[in-house]
C-alpha positions as CSV (number, residue, x, y, z in Angstrom):
1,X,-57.6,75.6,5.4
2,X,-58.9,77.1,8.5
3,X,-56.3,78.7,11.4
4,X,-57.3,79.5,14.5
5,X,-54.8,82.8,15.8
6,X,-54.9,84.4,19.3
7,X,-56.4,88.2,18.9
8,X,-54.9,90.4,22.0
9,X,-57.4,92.7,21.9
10,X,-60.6,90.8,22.0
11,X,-58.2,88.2,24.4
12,X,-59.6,85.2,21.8
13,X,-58.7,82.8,19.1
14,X,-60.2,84.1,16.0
15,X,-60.4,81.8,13.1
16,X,-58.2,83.0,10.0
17,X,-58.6,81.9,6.5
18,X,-54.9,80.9,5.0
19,X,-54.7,80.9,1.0
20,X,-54.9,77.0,-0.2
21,X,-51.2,77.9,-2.0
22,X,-50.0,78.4,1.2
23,X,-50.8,75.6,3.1
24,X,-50.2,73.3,0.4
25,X,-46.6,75.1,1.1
26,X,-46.5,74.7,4.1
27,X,-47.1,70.5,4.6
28,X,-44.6,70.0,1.2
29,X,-41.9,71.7,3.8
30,X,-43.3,69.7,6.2
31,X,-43.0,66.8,4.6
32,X,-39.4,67.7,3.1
33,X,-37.8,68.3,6.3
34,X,-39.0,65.0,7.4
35,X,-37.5,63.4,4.6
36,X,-34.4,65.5,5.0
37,X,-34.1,64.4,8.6
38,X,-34.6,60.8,7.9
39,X,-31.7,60.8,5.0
40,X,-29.2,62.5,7.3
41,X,-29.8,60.4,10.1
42,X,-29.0,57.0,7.8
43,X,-26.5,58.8,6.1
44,X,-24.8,59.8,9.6
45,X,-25.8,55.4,10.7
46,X,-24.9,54.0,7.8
47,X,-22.4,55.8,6.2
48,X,-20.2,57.8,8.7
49,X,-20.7,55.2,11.4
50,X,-20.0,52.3,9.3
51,X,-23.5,50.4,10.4
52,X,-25.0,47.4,8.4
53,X,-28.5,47.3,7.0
54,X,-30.9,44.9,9.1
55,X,-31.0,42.2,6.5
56,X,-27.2,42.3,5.4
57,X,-26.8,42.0,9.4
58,X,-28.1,39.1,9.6
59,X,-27.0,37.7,6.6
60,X,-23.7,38.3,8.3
61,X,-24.9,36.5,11.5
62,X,-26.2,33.6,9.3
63,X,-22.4,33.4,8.0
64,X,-20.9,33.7,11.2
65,X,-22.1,31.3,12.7
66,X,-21.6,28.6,9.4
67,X,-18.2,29.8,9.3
68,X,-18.5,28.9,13.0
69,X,-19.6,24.8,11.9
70,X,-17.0,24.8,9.1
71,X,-14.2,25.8,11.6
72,X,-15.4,22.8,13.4
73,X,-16.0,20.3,10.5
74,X,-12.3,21.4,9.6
75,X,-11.1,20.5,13.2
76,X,-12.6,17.1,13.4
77,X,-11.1,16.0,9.9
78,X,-7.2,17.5,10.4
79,X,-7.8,14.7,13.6
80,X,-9.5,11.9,11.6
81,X,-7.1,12.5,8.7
82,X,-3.7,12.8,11.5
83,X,-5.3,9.7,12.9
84,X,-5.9,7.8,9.4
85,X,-2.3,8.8,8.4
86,X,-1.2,7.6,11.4
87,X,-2.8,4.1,10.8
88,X,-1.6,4.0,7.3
89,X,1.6,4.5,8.4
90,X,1.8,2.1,10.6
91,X,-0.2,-0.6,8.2
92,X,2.9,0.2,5.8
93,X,6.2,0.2,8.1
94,X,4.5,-2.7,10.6
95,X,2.1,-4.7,9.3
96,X,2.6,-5.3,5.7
97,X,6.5,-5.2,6.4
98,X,6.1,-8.7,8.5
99,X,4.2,-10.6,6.0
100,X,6.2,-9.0,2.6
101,X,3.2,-7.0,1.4
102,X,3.3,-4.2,-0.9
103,X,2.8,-0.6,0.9
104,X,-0.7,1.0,0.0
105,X,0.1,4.5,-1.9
106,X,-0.5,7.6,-0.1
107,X,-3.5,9.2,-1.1
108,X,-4.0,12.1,1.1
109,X,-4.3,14.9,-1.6
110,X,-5.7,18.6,-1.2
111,X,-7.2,20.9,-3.9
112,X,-6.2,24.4,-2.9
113,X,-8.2,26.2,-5.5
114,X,-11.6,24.6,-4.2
115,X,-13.9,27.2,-1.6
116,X,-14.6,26.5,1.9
117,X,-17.2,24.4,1.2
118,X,-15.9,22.5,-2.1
119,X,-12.6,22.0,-0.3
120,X,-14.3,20.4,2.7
121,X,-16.6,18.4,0.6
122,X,-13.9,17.1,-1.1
123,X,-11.6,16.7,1.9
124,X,-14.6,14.2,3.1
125,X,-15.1,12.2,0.2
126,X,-10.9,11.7,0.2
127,X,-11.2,10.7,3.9
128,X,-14.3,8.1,2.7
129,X,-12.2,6.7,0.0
130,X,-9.0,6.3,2.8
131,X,-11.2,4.0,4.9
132,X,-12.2,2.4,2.2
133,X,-8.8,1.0,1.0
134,X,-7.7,0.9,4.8
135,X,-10.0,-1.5,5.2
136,X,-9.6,-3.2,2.8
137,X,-6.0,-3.3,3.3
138,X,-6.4,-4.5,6.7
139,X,-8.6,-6.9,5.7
140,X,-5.4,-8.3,3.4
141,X,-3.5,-8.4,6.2
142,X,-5.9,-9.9,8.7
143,X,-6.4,-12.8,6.0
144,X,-2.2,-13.5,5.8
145,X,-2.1,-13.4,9.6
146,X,-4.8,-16.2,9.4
147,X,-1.9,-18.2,8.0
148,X,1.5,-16.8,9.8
149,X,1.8,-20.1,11.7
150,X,2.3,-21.6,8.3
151,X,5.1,-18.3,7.8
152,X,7.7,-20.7,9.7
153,X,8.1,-23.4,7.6
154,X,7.9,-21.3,4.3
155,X,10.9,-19.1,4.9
156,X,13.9,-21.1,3.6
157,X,16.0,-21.8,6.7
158,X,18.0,-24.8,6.3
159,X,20.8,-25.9,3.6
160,X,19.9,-26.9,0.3
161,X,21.7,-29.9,0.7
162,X,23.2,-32.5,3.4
163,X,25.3,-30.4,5.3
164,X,27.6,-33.1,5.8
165,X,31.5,-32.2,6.8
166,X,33.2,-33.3,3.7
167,X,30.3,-33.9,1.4
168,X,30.5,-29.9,0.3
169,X,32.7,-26.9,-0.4
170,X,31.2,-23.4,-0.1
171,X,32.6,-22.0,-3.4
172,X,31.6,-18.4,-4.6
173,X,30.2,-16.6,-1.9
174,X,27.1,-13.7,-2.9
175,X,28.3,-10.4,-3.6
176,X,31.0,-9.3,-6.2
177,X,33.3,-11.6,-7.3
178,X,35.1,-12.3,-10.5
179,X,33.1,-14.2,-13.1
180,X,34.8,-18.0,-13.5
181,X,34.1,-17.9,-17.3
182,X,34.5,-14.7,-18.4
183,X,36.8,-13.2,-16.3
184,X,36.2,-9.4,-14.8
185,X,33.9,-8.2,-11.6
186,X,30.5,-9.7,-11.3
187,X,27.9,-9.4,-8.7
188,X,27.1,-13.2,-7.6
189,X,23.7,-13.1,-6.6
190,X,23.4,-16.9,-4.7
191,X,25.7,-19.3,-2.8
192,X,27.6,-21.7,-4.7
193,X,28.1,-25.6,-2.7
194,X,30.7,-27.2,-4.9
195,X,29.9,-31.2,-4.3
196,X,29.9,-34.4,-6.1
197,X,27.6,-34.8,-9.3
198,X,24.4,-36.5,-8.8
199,X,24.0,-35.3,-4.9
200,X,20.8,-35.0,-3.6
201,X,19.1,-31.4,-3.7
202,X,16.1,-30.1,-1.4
203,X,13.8,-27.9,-0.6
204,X,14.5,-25.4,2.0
205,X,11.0,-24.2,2.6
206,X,7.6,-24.6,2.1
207,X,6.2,-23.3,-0.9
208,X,5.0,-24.1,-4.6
209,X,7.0,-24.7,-8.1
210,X,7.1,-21.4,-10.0
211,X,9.6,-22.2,-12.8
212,X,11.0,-25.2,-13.9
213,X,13.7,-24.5,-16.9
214,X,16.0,-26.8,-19.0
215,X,18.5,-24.5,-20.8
216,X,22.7,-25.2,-21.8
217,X,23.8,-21.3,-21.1
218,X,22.8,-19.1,-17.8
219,X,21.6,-21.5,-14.7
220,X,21.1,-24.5,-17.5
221,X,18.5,-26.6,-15.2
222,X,16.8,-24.5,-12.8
223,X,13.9,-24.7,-10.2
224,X,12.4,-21.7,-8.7
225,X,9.9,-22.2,-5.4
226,X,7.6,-19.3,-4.4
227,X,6.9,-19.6,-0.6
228,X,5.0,-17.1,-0.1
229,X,5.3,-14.0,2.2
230,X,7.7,-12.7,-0.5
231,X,10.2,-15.2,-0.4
232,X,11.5,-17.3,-3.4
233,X,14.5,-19.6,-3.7
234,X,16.3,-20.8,-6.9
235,X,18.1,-23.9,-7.3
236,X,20.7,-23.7,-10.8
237,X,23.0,-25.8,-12.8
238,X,20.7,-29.0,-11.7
239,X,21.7,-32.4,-13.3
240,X,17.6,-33.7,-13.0
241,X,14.8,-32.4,-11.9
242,X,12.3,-33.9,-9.9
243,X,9.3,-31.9,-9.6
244,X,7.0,-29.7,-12.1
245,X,5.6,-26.4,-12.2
246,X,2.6,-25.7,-9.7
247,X,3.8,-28.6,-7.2
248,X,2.8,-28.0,-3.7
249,X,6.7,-28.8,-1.5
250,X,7.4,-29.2,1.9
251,X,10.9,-28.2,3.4
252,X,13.1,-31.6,2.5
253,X,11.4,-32.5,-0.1
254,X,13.8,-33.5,-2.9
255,X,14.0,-31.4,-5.9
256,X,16.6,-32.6,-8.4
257,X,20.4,-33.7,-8.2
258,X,23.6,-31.8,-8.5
259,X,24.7,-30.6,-11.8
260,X,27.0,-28.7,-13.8
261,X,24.4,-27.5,-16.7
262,X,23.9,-24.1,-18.0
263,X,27.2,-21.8,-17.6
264,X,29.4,-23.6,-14.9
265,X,32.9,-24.9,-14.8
266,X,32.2,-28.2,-12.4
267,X,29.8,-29.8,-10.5
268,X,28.0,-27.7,-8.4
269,X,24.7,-26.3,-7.0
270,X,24.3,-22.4,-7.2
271,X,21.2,-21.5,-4.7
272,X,19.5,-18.2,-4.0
273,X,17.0,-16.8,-1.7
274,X,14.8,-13.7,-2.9
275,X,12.9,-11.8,-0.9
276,X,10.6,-8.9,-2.3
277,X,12.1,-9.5,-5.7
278,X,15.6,-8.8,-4.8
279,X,18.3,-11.0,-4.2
280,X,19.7,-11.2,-1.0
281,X,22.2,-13.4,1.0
282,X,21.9,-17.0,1.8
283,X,23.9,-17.5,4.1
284,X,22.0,-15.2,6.3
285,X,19.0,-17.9,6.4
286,X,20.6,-21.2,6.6
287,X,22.4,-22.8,9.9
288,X,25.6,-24.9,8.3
289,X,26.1,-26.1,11.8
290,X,23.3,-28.4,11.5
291,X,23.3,-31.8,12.9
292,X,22.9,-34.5,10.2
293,X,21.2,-36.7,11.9
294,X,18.3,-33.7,11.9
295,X,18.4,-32.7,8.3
296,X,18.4,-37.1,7.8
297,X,15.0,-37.4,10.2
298,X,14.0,-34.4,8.3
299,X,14.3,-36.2,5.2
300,X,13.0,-39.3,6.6
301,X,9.7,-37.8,7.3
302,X,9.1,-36.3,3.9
303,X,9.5,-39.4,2.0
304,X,7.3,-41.0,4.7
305,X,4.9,-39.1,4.3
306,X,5.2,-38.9,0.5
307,X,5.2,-42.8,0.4
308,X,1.3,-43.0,0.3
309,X,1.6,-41.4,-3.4
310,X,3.8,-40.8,-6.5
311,X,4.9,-37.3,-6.8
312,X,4.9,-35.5,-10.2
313,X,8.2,-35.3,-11.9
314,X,9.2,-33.9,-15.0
315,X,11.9,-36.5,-15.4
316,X,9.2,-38.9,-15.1
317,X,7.1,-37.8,-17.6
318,X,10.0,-37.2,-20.0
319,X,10.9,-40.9,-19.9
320,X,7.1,-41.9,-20.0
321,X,6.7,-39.6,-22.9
322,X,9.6,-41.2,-24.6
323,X,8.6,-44.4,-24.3
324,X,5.1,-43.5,-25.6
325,X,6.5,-42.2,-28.3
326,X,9.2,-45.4,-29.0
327,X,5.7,-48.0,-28.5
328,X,3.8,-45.5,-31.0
329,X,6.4,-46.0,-33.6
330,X,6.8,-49.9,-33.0
């Protein structure tokens, strides 16, 4: 390796002749001080001052800014899911309470052990599945809406019988009394109209025949009408009955006469109204006070307008299935 060096005496650069050990040397300190330089300065940026590499920087951009969209995402659902609660709830207490329908189950449900991303995944699909029954629940409720005007003349609201001064005596009331037969506290889940044998009994509401029994212990003869909107009635202790199972009724229609089957004492009729499966009051649906002459015109009109056919009754089919059998063995 040629050096050039300054020479005082001649006042000139002089080339000098270095060994080749020596400047070998010379770059390898060169190039180690360099090195040396480099390592402190990223140990003194990287290390001591805490610094990020260039890619994990903006790998930690790249995940601020989805953290950023997530915080979002998660601020748009906790409204959609406040509002979807808020519609469930009122599809529950408003809605389905007016027309006696069951309350949809709460299905809001969070998995805490899922990651940012799995939990709000899954938060969506839940939300998904929500509107999915919502509607679906709404859609119930539009289609019994459809038929509220008919809501009025389901819900038993007059007396099961003529409510005639005279012709009736309100007997065991509903609620605990003490059991005519076999003495002690009872809960009395009907209204009991003591009256003469044989008196006419009928519908209080719209509906359809659910039950029709014949037994000699409990309500002996009995008729149950579902009107819908989660009211039934029953009619006990019948003497006949005129109608069969799956019978479309009208309010007046005539369902049987007075009895005294099943477990009774005397002559009487024991009715119930149910609403939602449980028992509930009678009295509280039916107006005593009113006039005869409306409860006869009621009356009137439902034979009228039965007059065009014969109904189905099981007492008639009894009697025409006895006589079939009387002609078969003649």
């Amino acid at each position: 390796m040629r050096r050039f060096v300054y020479n005082p005496d001649t006042l000139s650069y002089e080339e000098q002749r270095l060994p080749r050990w020596r400047s070998v040397l010379e770059t390898a300190v060169a190039a180690v001080c360099a090195v040396a330089v480099v390592a402190a300065f990223c140990w003194l940026w990287f290390v001591v001052l805490g610094n990020d590499l260039p890619k994990t920087a903006i790998l930690k951009r790249r995940v601020d800014h989805w953290q950023a969209q997530m915080g979002v995402v998660r601020h748009k659902l906790d409204v959609y899911e406040n509002t979807l609660s808020g519609i469930e709830a009122r599809d529950n207490e408003v809605y389905r309470s007016i027309f006696a329908l069951d309350a949809i189950a709460d299905t809001a449900r969070r998995d805490t052990s899922l990651s940012d991303i799995q939990a709000l995944d899954y938060r969506l699909d839940a939300v998904r599945r929500r509107i999915g029954l919502q509607m679906s629940a709404l859609g119930e409720v539009a289609l019994v809406a459809k038929k509220a005007g008919d809501m009025v003349s389901c819900i038993p609201a007059v007396p099961p019988l003529l409510p005639k001064a005279g012709s009736y005596h309100l007997s065991s009331p509903f609620g605990v009394r003490t059991d005519p037969v076999y003495g002690g506290a009872a809960r009395h889940t009907g209204q009991d109209f003591a009256t003469k044998l044989g008196n006419p009994v009928y519908a209080t509401g719209d509906g359809v025949v659910e039950k029709v029994d014949f037994k000699f212990t409990g309500y002996g003869n009995e008729v149950v009408i579902d009107h819908g909107f989660g009211y039934k009635t029953r009619y006990a202790h019948l003497n006949t009955i005129d109608v069969g199972v799956g019978q479309s009724l009208h309010r007046g229609d005539k369902i049987g006469e007075v009895g005294k089957s099943g477990k009774s004492t005397g002559p009487h009729l024991h009715y119930e109204v149910i609403y939602r499966g449980n028992a509930v009051n009678p009295m509280s649906f039916m107006d005593m006070e009113m006039p005869v002459d409306e409860y006869r015109a009621m009356i009137g009109k439902r034979k009228l307008e039965n007059s065009t056919g014969a109904r189905p009754s099981t007492a008639a089919m009894g009697e025409r299935q006895k006589r079939q059998g009387t002609n078969g063995r003649q």
